[in-house]
N, C-alpha and C positions, 0 to 999 in steps of 0.2 A: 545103544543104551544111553548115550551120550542127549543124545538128538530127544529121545523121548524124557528126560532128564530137564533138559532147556526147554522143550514145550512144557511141563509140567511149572514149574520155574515162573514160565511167562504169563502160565494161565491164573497161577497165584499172584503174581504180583498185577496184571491187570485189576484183578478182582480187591485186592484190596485198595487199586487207584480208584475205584467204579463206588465203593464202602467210602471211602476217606471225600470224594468229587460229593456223594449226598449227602454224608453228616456236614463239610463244610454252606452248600445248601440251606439244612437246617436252619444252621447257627447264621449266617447270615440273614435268611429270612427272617428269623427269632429278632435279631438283631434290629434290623426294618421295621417289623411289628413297633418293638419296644420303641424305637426312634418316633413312630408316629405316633403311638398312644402319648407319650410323654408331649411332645408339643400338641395334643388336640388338649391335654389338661391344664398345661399352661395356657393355651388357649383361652380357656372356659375361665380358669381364672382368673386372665388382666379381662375377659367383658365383665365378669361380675365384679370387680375391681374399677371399672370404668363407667363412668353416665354416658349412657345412649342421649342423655339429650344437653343441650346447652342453650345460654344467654343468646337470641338472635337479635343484639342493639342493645338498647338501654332500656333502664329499669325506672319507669317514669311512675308518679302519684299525683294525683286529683288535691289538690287543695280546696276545704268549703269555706262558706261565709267564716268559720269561727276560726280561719288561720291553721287549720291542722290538714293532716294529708290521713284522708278519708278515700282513698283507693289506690291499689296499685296496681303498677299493669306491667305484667312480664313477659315478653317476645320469646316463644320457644321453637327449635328447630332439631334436628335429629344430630349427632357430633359425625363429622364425618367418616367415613366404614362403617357406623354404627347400623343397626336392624331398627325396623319400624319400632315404633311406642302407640301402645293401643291406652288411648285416653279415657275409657269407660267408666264411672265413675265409681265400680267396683272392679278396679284392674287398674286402679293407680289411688294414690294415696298422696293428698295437698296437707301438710302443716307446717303452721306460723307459730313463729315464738316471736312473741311482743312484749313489751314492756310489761303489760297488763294482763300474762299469762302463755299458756303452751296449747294451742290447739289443734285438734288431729281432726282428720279427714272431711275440712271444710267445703271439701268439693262431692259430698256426701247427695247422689241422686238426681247431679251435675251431669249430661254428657255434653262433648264440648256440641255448638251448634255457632250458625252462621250469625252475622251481626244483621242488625233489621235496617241497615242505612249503608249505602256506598258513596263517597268513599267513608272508613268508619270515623264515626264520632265518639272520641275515646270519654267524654264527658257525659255521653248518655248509654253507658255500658254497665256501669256501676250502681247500686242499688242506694238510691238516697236513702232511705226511709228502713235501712238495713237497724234490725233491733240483737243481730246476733254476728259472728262473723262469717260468710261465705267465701266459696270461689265458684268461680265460671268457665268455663273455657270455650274461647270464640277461634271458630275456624277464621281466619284471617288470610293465607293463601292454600285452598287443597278443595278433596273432594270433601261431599257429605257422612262420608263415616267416623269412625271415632278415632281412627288409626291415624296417628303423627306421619309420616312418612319422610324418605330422604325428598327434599326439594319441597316442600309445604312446610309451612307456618302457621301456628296458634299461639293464642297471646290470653295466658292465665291473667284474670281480673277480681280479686279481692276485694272485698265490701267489707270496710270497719264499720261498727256502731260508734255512736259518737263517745262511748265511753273509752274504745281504746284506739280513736283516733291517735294519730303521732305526730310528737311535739316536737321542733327543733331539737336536732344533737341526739334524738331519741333512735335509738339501734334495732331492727330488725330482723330477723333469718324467714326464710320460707323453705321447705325442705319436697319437691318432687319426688315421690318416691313408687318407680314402675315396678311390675313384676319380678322383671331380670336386669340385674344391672345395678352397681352404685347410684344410689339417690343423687340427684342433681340439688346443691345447697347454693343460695344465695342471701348474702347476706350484705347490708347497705343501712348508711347512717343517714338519716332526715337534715337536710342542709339547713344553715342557721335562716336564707331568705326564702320565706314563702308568702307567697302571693294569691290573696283569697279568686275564690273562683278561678283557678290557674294551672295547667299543668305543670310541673316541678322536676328537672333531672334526678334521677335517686340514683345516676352514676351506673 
């Protein structure tokens, strides 16, 4: 009686080590799940907290005959870990705040393309005869698509009219703004020397 007593005993207490072994299971699987959903959302958060793209160099302007810097030209590249940026000129969104107002999506029917001289001549990219303000985007090192890529460069170029050309000490912003991802802001003060017909550091 004894002996079938202790097998009974054993068969119960097995059974509920066997119960207790798949709810612990459970709860740590649950547990796992939880642990990775939580950082794929943090995740998702610092890249749309983050620009995919940054400054590659410096931020140079065309000076004309009338002493003012009549185009700018901006070196862009992918930030590093970041995912390509498709340049399309409806899948990205160029605007400038200038002295002389706030303009949205002057790269409106823009896709970027290759420059028509090698090596480039950053003096004849820019639109003299510009009567409103644009941008452009010139493949500078990559293929022919519209897509940024890790390791290729394009170099955003700005066309003022001469009316809101920029004067010494004069402040600008340009705001990149791709599909996903914090918008890339740059923003740079017009230096007191400029030099007609001259490229210009804008730092």
């Amino acid at each position: 009686m004894k002996g079938i007593v202790g097998i009974e005993a054993a068969i119960v207490l097995i059974a509920f080590v066997i119960v207790a072994a798949a709810l612990a299971f459970v709860v740590l699987n649950m547990g796992m799940y939880t642990t990775q959903k939580s950082k794929d959302v943090m995740q998702q958060g610092l890249n749309e907290a983050t620009s995919a793209l940054e400054v590659d160099g410096s931020v140079l302007g065309y000076v004309d005959s009338n002493t003012k810097v009549a185009a700018i030209y901006i070196p862009l590249k992918i930030s590093p870990g970041q995912q390509a940026v498709d340049f399309a000129h409806d899948r990205i969104d160029v605007l400038a705040m200038l002295p002389g107002g706030t303009f949205s999506k002057i790269n409106d029917n823009n896709d970027p393309e290759q420059p028509s001289s090698t090596p480039v001549d950053y003096k004849n990219l820019y639109d003299v005869n510009a009567t409103t303000i644009s941008a452009k985007i010139y493949i500078i090192n990559g293929d022919d698509d519209t897509v940024l890529e890790p390791g290729e460069k394009f170099l955003l170029v700005i066309s003022l009219p001469s009316n809101l050309a920029l004067s010494q000490y004069q402040k600008f912003t340009v705001e990149i703004r791709p599909l996903q991802g914090a918008p890339l802001t740059i923003e740079r003060v017009v230096p007191p020397s400029l030099t007609a017909n001259e490229l210009v550091n804008l730092g």
